[in-house]
N, C-alpha and C positions, 0 to 999 in steps of 0.2 A: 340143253335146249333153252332153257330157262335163262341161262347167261347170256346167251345169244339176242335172246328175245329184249332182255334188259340193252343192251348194247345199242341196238337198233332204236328204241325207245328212247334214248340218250341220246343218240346221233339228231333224232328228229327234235326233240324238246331244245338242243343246245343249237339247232341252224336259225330255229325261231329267236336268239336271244339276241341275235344280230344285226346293225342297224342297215340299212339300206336304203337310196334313192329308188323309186317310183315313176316313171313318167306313164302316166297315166289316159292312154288315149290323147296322147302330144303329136303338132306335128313338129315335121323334122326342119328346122332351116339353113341347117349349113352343114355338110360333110367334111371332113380334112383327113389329110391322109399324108404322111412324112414319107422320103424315100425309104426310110427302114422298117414302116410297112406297119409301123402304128399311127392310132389315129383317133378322132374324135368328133361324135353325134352332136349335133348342138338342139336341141328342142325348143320349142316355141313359147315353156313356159316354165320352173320353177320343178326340179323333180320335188315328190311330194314323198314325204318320210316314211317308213314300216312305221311299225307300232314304238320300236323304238329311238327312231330318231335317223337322221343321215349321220351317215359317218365322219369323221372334224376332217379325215386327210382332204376331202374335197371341198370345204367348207370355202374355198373362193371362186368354184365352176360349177353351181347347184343345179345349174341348167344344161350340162352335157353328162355324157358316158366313153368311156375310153374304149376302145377294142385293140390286137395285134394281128393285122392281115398276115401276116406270115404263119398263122393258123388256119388249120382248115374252120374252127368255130370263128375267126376272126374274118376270115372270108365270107361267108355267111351273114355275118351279120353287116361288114361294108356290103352287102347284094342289099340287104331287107331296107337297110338305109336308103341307100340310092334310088331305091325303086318308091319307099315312100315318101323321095323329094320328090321325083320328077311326076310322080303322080298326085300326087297333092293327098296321098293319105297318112291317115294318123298309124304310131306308134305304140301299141304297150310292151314296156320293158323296164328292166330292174336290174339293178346292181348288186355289185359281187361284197359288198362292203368292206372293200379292199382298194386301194390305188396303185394296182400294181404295173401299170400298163405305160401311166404319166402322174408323176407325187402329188400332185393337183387336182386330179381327174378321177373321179370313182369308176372302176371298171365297170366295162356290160358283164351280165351275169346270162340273160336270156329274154327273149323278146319277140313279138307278131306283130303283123299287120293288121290292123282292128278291122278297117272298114275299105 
């Protein structure tokens, strides 16, 4: 039990160690979206870093997030997008600190609609 507990405790101390983009209460101004069904958020300002910094693979797109529509999370979050262009509301969302989506582009990781 005790190993278990340690485990878990480790998982959570080592996701913290990660860097990550921020957009913080951002809006959205441009959606893209490729035939193969990836794509990318572009925000209206500058994501803003975890505690430990953004991650370098994205270090020339500081202001977008990546998603792959050809998921059902990736679907999801082209809706949240779409719906906070065409309505004019802001964004909170964070990245996966990873570019797995586009080598330039830090993945979406999870994200609402604020307001």
């Amino acid at each position: 039990m005790i190993k278990r507990m340690l485990v878990v405790l480790a998982l959570f101390v080592s996701v913290n160690a990660y860097s990550s983009g921020i957009a913080n209460s951002y809006y959205v101004t441009a959606v893209r979206a490729d035939q193969s069904g990836k794509g990318w958020i572009q925000f209206s300002s500058t994501l803003n870093a975890s505690s430990t910094g953004l991650p370098s693979c994205g270090s020339t797109q500081r202001n977008k997030l990546a998603f792959d529509a050809n998921t059902d999370g990736g679907k999801a979050i082209l809706s949240i997008a779409l719906a906070a262009l065409s309505t004019k509301k802001r964004i909170w969302a964070s990245g996966t600190n990873t570019c797995s989506v586009y080598g330039t582009i830090e993945s979406y990781s999870w994200g609402s609609i604020k307001d």
